[in-house]
C-alpha positions as CSV (number, residue, x, y, z in Angstrom):
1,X,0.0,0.0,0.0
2,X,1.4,3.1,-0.9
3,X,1.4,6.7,1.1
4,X,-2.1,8.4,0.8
5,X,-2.6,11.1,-0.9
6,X,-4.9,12.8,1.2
7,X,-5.3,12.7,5.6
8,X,-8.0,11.6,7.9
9,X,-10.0,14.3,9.7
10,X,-8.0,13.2,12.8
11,X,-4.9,13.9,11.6
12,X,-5.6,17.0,10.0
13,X,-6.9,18.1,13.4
14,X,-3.7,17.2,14.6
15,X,-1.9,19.4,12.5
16,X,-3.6,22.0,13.0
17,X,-3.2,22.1,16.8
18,X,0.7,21.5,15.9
19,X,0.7,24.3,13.9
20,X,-0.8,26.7,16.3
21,X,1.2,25.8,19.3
22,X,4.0,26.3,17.3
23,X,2.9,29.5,16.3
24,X,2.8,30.8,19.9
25,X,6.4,29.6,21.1
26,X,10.1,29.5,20.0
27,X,12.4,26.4,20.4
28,X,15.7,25.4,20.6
29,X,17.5,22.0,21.1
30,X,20.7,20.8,22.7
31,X,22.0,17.3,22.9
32,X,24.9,15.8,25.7
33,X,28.7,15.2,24.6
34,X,28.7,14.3,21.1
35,X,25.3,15.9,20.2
36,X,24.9,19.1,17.9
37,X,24.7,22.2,20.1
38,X,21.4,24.6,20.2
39,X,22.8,27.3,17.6
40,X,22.4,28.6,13.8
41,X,25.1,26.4,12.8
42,X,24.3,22.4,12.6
43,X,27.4,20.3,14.4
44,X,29.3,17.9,12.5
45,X,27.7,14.0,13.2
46,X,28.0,10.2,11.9
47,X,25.5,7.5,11.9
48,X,26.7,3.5,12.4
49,X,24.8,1.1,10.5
50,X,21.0,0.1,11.5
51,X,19.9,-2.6,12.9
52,X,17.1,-4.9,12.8
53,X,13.9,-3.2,14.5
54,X,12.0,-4.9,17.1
55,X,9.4,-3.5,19.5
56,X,9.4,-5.4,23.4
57,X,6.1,-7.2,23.4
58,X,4.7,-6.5,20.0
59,X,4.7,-8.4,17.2
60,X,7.4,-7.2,14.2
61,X,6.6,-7.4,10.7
62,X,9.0,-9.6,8.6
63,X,10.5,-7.4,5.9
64,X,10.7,-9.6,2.5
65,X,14.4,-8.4,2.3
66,X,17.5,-7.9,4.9
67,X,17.2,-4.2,6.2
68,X,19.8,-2.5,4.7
69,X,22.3,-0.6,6.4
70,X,22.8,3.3,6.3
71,X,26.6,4.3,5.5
72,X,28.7,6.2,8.1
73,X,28.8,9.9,7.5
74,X,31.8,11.9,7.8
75,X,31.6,14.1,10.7
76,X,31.5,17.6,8.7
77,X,30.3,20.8,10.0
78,X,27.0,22.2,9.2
79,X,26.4,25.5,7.1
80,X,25.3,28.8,8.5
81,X,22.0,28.6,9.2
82,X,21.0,24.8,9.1
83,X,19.1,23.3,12.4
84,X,21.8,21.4,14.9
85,X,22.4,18.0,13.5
86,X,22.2,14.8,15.7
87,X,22.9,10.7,15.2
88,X,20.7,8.4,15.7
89,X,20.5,7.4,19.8
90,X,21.0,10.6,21.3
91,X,19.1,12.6,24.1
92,X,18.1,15.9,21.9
93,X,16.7,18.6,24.9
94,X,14.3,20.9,23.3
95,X,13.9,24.3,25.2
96,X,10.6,26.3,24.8
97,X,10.5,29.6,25.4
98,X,13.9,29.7,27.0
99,X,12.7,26.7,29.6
100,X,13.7,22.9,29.1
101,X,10.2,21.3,27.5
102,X,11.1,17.9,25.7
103,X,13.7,15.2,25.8
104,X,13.8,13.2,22.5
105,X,15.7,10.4,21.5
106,X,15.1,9.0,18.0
107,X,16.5,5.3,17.6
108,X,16.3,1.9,15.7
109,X,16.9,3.6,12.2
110,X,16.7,0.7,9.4
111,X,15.1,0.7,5.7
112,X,13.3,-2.2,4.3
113,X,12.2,-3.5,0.5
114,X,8.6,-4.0,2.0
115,X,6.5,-5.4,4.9
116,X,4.7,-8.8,5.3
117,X,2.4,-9.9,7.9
118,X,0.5,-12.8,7.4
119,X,-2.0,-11.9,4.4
120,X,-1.1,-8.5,4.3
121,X,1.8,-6.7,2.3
122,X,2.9,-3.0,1.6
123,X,5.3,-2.1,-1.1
124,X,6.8,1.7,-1.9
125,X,6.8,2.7,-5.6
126,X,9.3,1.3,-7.7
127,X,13.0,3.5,-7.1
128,X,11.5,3.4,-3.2
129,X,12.0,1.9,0.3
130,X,10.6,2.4,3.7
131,X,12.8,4.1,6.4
132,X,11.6,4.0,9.6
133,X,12.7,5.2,13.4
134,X,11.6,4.6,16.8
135,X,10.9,8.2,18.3
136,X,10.5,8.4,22.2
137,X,9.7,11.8,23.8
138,X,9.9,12.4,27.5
139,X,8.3,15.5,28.8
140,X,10.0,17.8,31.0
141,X,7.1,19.9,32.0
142,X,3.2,19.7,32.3
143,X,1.4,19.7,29.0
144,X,4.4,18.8,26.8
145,X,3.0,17.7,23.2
146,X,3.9,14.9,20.6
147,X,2.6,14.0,17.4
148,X,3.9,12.5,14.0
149,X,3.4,15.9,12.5
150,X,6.4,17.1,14.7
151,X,8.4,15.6,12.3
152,X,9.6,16.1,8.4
153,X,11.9,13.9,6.3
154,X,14.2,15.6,3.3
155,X,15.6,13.3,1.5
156,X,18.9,15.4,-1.5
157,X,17.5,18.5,0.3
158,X,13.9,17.6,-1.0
159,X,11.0,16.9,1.2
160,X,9.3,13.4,1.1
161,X,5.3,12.7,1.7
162,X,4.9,13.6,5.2
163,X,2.6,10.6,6.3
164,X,2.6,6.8,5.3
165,X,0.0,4.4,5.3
166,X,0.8,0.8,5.8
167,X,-1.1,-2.1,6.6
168,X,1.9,-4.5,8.1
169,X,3.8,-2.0,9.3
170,X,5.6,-1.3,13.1
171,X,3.7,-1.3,16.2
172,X,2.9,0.7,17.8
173,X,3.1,3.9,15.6
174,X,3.7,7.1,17.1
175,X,0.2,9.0,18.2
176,X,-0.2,12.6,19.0
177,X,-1.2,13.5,22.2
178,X,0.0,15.7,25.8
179,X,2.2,14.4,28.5
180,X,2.5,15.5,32.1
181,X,5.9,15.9,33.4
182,X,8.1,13.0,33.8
183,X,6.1,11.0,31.4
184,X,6.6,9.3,27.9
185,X,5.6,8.7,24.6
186,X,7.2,6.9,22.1
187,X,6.1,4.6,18.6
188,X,7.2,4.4,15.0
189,X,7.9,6.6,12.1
190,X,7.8,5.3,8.7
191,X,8.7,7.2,5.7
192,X,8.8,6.3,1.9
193,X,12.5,7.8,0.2
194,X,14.3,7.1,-2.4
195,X,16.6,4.3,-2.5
196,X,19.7,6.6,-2.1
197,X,20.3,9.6,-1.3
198,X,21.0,11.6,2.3
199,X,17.8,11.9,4.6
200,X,17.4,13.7,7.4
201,X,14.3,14.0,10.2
202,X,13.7,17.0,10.8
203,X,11.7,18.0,13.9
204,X,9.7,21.4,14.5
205,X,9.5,23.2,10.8
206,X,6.2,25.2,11.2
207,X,6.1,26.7,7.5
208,X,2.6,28.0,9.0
209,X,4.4,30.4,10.7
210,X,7.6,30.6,8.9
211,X,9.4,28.8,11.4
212,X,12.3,26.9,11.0
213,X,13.4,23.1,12.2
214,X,14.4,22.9,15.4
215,X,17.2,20.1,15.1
216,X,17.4,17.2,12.7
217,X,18.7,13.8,13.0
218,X,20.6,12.1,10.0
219,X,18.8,9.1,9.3
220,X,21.1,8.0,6.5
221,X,24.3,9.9,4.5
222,X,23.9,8.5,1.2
């Protein structure tokens, strides 16, 4: 099954409330040693090779071929102006407003041909494959916010579709929602990219309100 072309009411609704919180507040991001720093200029960061995706307690749908690992990046410095940079693993802090909001840590990259599950299949279009991440938030405050809709891919500097439809895909997938402090979400992101080519997450790009990403996360370098 290939991404749809158009959303359900709930995730348009979901949007929408993404877009106007964002509207209303500015954020930054840090990460610990080795992370990108919460400035203009994106810090240099290398990705080692996926591995195989599995979810504690939920079944995984067999891919019909071996993921396929993402090559290592050079660490190279980021240009003026690009959104901090991190690898895949690492605690990103957002701040809002000044204040630490969000810790995020997006994990388990891997790309696959296609999922099975029992009678059920999705395929990407021809030249395609499926990417997909394991996102965990963990709120830092009261009233914190997550959704899929936080999130972007870019894959040569060109945006992919921003939601995916699958019928066999990872459970659980990531869900949209508000946290109370100290508390978690966290679920799948699947995105359909070409087979090569640099892609990056990107996390917090409001083009509502002509806002830039917060950080991104390099998902794979070529």
């Amino acid at each position: 099954m290939n991404s749809m072309n158009s959303l359900p009411a709930r995730f348009a609704l979901a949007m929408l409330a993404m877009v106007m919180a964002g509207a209303c507040a500015s954020e930054t991001a840090t990460g610990g040693p080795g992370g990108g720093q919460g400035s203009s200029q994106a810090s240099g960061a290398s990705t080692a090779p996926v591995e195989s995706s599995n979810v504690s307690g939920a079944p995984q749908p067999e891919a019909t071929a071996e993921p396929s690992a993402v090559p290592e990046a050079s660490p190279t410095a980021g240009s003026e102006g690009q959104p901090p940079l991190f690898r895949p693993g690492e605690t990103v802090t957002v701040q809002r407003d000044g204040a630490p909001y969000l810790e995020i840590v997006v994990s388990r990259v891997s790309q696959h041909a296609s999922y099975t599950s029992g009678y059920l299949e999705d395929r990407p279009h021809q030249g395609n494959v499926y990417i997909q991440a394991f996102v965990t938030y963990r709120a830092l405050v009261d009233g914190a916010t997550y959704n899929p809709f936080d999130w972007q891919v870019f894959c040569n500097e060109t945006a992919v579709d921003q939601f995916t439809a699958l019928l066999a895909g990872p459970e659980p997938v990531l869900s949209s929602g508000t946290l109370p402090k100290g508390r978690k979400a966290e679920g799948w992101l699947v995105y359909e990219v070409p087979v090569k080519g640099r892609c990056v997450l990107s996390y917090g790009a409001n083009p509502f309100a002509d806002q830039a990403a917060v950080f991104e996360v390099l998902l794979r370098a070529k």
